[in-house]
Structures are given as structure tokens and as C-alpha cells.
N, C-alpha and C positions, 0 to 999 in steps of 0.2 A: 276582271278589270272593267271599271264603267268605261264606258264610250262616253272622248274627246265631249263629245255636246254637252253632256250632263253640267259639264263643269259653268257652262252659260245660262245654268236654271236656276232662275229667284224661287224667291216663296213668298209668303203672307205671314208678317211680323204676325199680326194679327191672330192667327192659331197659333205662335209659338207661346207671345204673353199669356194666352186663356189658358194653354196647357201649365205653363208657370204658376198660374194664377187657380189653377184644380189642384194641382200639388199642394198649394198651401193652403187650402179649404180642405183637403185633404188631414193634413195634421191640426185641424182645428182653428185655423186663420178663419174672421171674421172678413169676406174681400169684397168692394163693390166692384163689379162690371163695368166699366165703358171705352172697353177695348175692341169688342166685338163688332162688328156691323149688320146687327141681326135684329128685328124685332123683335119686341118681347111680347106681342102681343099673339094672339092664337089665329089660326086661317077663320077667316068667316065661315059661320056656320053649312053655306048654301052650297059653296065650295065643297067642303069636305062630303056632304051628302051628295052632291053631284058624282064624285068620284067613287063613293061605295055602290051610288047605282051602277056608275059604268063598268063596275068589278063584275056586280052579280050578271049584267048582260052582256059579258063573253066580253070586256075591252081588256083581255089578257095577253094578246096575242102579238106578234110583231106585224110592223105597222109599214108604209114607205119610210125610205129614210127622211126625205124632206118634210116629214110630218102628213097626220089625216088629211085627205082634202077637204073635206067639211071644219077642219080646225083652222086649217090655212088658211079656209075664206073666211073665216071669224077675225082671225089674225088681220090679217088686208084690211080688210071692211075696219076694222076698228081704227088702224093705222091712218086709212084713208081718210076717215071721216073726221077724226083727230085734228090730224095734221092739214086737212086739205090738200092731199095730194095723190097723186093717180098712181095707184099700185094693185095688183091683184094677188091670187094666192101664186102663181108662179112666182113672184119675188119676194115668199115667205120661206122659208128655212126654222124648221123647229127642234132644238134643241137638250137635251140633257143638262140644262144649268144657261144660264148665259157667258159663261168663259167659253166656250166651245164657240163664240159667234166673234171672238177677238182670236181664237188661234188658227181656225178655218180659214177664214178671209185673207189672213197675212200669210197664211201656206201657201195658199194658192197665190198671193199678189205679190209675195217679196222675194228677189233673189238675192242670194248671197250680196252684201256689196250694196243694196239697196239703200238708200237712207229712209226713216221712219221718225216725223218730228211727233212727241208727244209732250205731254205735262209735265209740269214738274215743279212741285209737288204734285203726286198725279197716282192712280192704282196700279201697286208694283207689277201687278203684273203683264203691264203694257212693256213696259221694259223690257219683262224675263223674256216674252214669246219674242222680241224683236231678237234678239240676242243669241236665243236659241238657232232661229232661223239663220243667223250668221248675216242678219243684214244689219245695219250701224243706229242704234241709236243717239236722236238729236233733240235734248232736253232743251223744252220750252218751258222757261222760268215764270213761274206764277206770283204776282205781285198782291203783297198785302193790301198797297199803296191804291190798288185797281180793283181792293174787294175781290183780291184772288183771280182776276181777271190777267190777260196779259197782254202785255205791247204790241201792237199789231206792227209797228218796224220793227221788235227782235224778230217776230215770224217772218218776217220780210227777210229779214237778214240770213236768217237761217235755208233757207229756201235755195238748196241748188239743181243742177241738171241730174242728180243722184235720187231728188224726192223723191218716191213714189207713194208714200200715206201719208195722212196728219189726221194724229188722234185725239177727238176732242169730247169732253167729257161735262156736262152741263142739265143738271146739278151735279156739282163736282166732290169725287168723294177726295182727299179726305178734308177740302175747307169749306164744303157748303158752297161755294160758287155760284153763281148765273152765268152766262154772257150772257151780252145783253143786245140787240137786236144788231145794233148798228156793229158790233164785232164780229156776229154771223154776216153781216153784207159785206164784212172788208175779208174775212175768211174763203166763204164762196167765189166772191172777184178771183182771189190769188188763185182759187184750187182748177176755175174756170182757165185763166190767165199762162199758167205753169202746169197744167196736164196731172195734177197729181187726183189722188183720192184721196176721200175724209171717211174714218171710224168715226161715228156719234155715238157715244155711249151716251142712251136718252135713259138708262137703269130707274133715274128718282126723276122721269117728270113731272110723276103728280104729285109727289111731295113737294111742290111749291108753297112758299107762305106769303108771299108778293109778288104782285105782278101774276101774267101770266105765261107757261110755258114757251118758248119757242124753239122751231127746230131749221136746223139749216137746209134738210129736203125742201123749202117751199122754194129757195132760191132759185131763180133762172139757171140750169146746166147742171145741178146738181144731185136731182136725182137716179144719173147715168154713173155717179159716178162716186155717189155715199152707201154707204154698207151701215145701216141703223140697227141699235141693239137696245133691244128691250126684253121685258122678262115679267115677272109674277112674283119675284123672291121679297121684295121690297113693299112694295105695293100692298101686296095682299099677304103681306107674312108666311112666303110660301117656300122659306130659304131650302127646306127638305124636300121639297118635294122636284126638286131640280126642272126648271122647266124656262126655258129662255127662249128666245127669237132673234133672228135677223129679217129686214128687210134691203131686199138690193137689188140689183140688177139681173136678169134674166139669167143671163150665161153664168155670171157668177154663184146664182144659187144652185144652178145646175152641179158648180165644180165640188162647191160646199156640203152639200149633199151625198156628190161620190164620197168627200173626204170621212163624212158622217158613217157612211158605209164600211168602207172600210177600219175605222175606228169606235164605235161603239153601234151601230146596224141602224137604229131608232130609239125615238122617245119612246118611253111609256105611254101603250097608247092610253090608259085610264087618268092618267094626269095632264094629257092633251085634254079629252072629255071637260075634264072641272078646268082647268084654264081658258077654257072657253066660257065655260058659267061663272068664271072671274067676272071677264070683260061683257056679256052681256045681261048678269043678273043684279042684284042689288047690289049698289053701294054706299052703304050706310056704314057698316064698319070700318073699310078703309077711309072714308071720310073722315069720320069720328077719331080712326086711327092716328090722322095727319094733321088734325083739330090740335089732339092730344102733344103730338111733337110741337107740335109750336108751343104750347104754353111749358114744357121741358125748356122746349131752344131759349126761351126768355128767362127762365128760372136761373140757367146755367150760365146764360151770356151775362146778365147782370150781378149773378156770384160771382164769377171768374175778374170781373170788374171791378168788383169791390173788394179785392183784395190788394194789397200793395204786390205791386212791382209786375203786376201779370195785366193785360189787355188783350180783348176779344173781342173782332168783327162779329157782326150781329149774321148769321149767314142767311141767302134767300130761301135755301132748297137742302135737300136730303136730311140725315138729322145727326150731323158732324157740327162739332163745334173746332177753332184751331189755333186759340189762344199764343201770342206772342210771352212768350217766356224769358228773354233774354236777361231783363232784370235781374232774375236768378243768376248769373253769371254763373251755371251748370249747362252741360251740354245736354239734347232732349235726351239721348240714351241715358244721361246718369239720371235726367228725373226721372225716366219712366222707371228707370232698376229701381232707385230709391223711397219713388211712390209707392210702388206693388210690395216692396218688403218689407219696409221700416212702417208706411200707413196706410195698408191695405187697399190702396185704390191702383185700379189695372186701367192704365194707358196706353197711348203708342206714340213712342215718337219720333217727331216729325219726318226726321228722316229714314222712317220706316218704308217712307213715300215716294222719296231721294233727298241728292243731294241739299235741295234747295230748302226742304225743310227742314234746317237745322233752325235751332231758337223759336222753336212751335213744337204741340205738343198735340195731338188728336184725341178728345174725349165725343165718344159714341151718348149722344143722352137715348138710345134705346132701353130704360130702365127707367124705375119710379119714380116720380117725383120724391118719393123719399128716399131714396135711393141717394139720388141727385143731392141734397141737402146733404147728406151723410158725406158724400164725395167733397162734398166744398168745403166745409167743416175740415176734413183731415187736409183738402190741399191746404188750405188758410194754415193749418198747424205745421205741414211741413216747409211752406215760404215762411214762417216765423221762423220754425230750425236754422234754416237754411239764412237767414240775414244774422240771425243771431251765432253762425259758424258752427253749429253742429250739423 
């Protein structure tokens, strides 16, 4: 018999529709991808060389848990110089994937009974680890209305002597998102104001298409008191090669670290190596990469537009699109069954993400631009079905 806890664990719609969506490529289904959240592009070249060197010269071995010291200062330094803000390799923490920098920090930071405000529409799996931990998730409504931003009096409101985190996610998966500078200043005040701590999941900052990034570490009081999560998965197309970060506070990377210990020992140290020759060698392909996503995000945004009865915010960052679907007067669950079966395009929806994303629909444009054409084409055919009552 599983243990009580199990039963407070999410998952990721996300691999169950791509497993759905293998079965029926399996029997000869024709199916476009844009359920996944994964590049499709290949790690840069200098990358992957970097890492065959540090095979042949002996980086096989177990490593500290909190990551190489020569990685952690590449980490830092990059962080630092970034963001403009004062951090060293002691408040680097390196990771196995970047999930592991969202369920560390909240083991160590939440007790049972805790309250934990996050997104919502927001990555499910902010939820599950709250949940698990047996401390109370408080779903921060995300408005279409704000460009998927949100109300700084519902945060206000939601805000009790229970806080202890608030998870904020910018670029935002799955609408694309920004906040935008003056919502980090009214954020920071509260988290300075009410004693709490903030998770930034910084995952797609460089996947910006306007504007440029911001982070809420630069705020007065806030870097004692934010746990920053970044990674290589995204960026540099480096989703296998599992390799994440945190940035935090001293003591807390210490705890983070035991927890690393005791649960999986260390990174790989050879993919610490090339994640370093990520952030200081060339970037022309990731550039090129993110080049690429935007003229996708514009192909898609202005498909999904031009079809009746659907409308789609043009989003700033990562490379999620999250189309209002209501028109359809279908729930997102039945479009996504009905897309992936009846017209071979694999979605997620909306309330894959929660609650709040019912009447939205998540299309990944990680895939071709003809790809993309193909996908719009069959949604166009199934909103004809679909008004027309089949």
C-alpha cells in the first residue's frame, strides 16, 4: 500500500498527451507536436564537444553535492554579472534538472500548514510539491486582461500571517508572460513588508522577444530572501542533459545541498563541465535559436487569430502560445481529446496548469514552422467541425 502522501502528487499533463500522442504515431497517425515543452533544436555544437572532452579527462566521478567549485563560480559570475547583483559560488546550488531547485527549497522552507501563493495558470508542478509537503496551496489567478500578468490586490489579498513563499514565474510557462518591472517593485515591497520568500523561476530569461529581462533579486531586501532558478534545458536545448541551478542564500544552500545528498549525491560532473561552456562560450545558436522562436510565435499568434471564434495574446517570452478558446463553447479538456484524435494535433489544456485555465488551450510552437502551418490548418478544420456541430 502507497503511503498517505502519494495521493497529494501531480504530474505533467504534458508527458501523458506526448505518450498519447506516440501511441497514435504508433499505429500510423500522422500527429503534430505542440504539447511538449522542449526544443527541437540540437545542443550547440561547442557544448556537446566541451562535454566529450571532460569525459575523456576523468569528469566521471562524483562530485560535491552543491556542484564543482569552478562550475559554481561560473554560475555566480554569470548570475552576477547578469543580473547586477552580489552573489558568489557559495549561493550556487547545482542541480540534476531544474525541478530539484523548486522541491529542495520548499522542503526545507515549508511546514506542514504553511501557505505557499503561486500561479495560476502556472507549472503544475508548483502545486504538486506544495501539496505533497502537506503545506496549503493559494492559487494566484493570472489575467488574460494583464497579458497574463496579475492583480497586485488579489496578491495583496491573499497574503496571510500563514505566507511563507510566493512563486513567481516570468517568462511564464504556460502563457508566455512578462511581469513587468513596476509588478517586481509592488512584489518585492510585499515580500520585504510581510516576511515572506519568493521562488523565481528565471527558466526562459533569455527567450525574451521585447523588452528586456528583469529579475526581482535586484530589488532592495530581496536577495536574503529569493531562491532563483535557472537552468540550460531551455536555453541551450539541453532538456537531457538534466542540469539546473539555484541561486540563494547562504544557509539555505547549505540545507539544499544536504537535501541533494541525501537524494540523488551530485550532478554529473561532465555536464557541469559543458554547462559552463554554455554560459561562457559562443552564443550564436542559442541566439539564432530565440531569433527563430519569435518568427514561430508570430506565425502562430497570427494563425490562431485568424481563425473564427479563437483569440491569442501575442506573448513576450518563452515559446508558449495560450490562445482563448471559449468561443468554441468546449471545455479545454474536450479540445485537447478531440484535437490529438479526431485531427492529429497534440495540445494541452489549459487547465492542465489549473484551475484557472479553463477556456485556453497551450500550443508549444517548439516545432517547424511547417509544422506550425500544418497545426493551424487542422485547428481551422476542427473550429469549422466544431460550429458546424460535429
Amino acid at each position: 500500500m502507497l503511503a498517505k502522501r502519494m495521493q497529494n502528487l501531480g504530474t505533467e499533463t504534458a508527458f501523458e498527451v506526448l505518450a498519447r500522442a506516440k501511441a497514435l504515431e504508433a499505429q500510423g497517425r500522422d500527429i503534430v507536436h505542440l504539447e511538449i515543452g522542449e526544443p527541437d533544436f540540437e545542443t550547440p555544437h561547442n557544448i556537446i564537444e566541451k562535454a566529450v572532452s571532460a569525459l575523456r579527462s576523468g569528469y566521471t566521478h562524483y562530485g560535491p553535492s552543491a556542484g564543482l567549485p569552478e562550475v559554481r563560480q561560473t554560475f555566480a559570475g554569470h548570475i552576477a554579472r547578469g543580473r547586477g547583483i552580489d552573489v558568489g559560488p557559495d549561493n550556487v546550488v547545482i542541480c540534476p534538472g531544474a525541478k530539484p531547485i523548486i522541491y529542495f527549497p520548499l522542503t526545507a522552507l515549508v511546514d506542514p500548514g504553511d501557505e505557499v501563493i503561486y500561479p495560476n495558470p502556472g507549472f503544475p508542478i508548483y502545486e504538486s510539491v506544495i501539496k505533497f509537503l502537506d503545506g496549503i496551496p493559494v492559487a494566484l489567478p493570472l489575467s488574460e486582461e494583464k497579458d497574463f500578468s496579475f492583480d497586485i490586490e488579489d496578491l495583496r489579498g491573499l497574503i496571510s500571517d500563514r505566507t511563507k513563499l510566493l512563486i513567481i514565474n516570468s517568462p511564464q510557462n504556460p502563457t508566455g508572460g512578462v511581469l513587468s518591472s513596476a509588478d517586481l517593485d509592488a512584489i518585492a515591497e510585499l515580500a520585504v513588508k510581510h516576511d515572506f520568500w519568493v521562488l523565481s523561476d528565471e527558466i526562459y530569461s533569455k527567450i525574451i522577444y521585447e523588452g528586456e529581462f528583469d529579475s526581482i533579486t535586484t530589488r532592495p531586501g530581496m536577495l536574503e530572501r529569493t531562491i532563483l532558478l535557472e537552468g540550460h534545458s531551455k536555453t541551450y536545448a539541453m532538456t537531457g542533459w538534466r542540469l539546473g541551478y539555484g541561486v540563494m542564500p547562504v544557509e539555505l544552500a547549505q540545507a539544499v545541498a544536504k537535501l541533494q545528498t541525501n537524494c540523488t549525491s551530485c550532478t554529473a560532473a561532465f555536464t557541469q563541465i559543458a554547462g559552463a561552456e554554455a554560459l561562457t562560450g559562443p552564443q550564436d545558436e542559442a541566439l539564432a535559436m530565440v531569433a527563430e522562436f519569435k518568427v514561430r510565435r508570430d506565425l502562430l499568434v497570427d494563425g490562431l487569430n485568424a481563425i473564427d471564434g479563437i483569440s491569442c495574446k501575442r506573448p513576450r517570452g518563452a515559446f508558449y502560445v495560450f490562445p482563448n478558446i471559449t468561443g468554441l463553447n468546449l471545455t479545454s479538456k474536450e479540445v485537447e481529446t478531440r484535437l490529438l484524435d479526431e485531427f492529429g494535433v497534440a495540445a494541452l489544456a489549459g487547465t492542465s496548469f489549473g484551475r484557472y485555465g479553463e477556456g485556453y488551450l497551450r500550443f508549444s510552437y517548439a516545432n517547424s514552422q511547417n509544422n506550425i502551418r500544418k497545426a493551424l490548418e487542422r485547428f481551422e478544420e476542427f473550429t469549422t467541425a466544431v460550429r458546424a456541430g460535429n
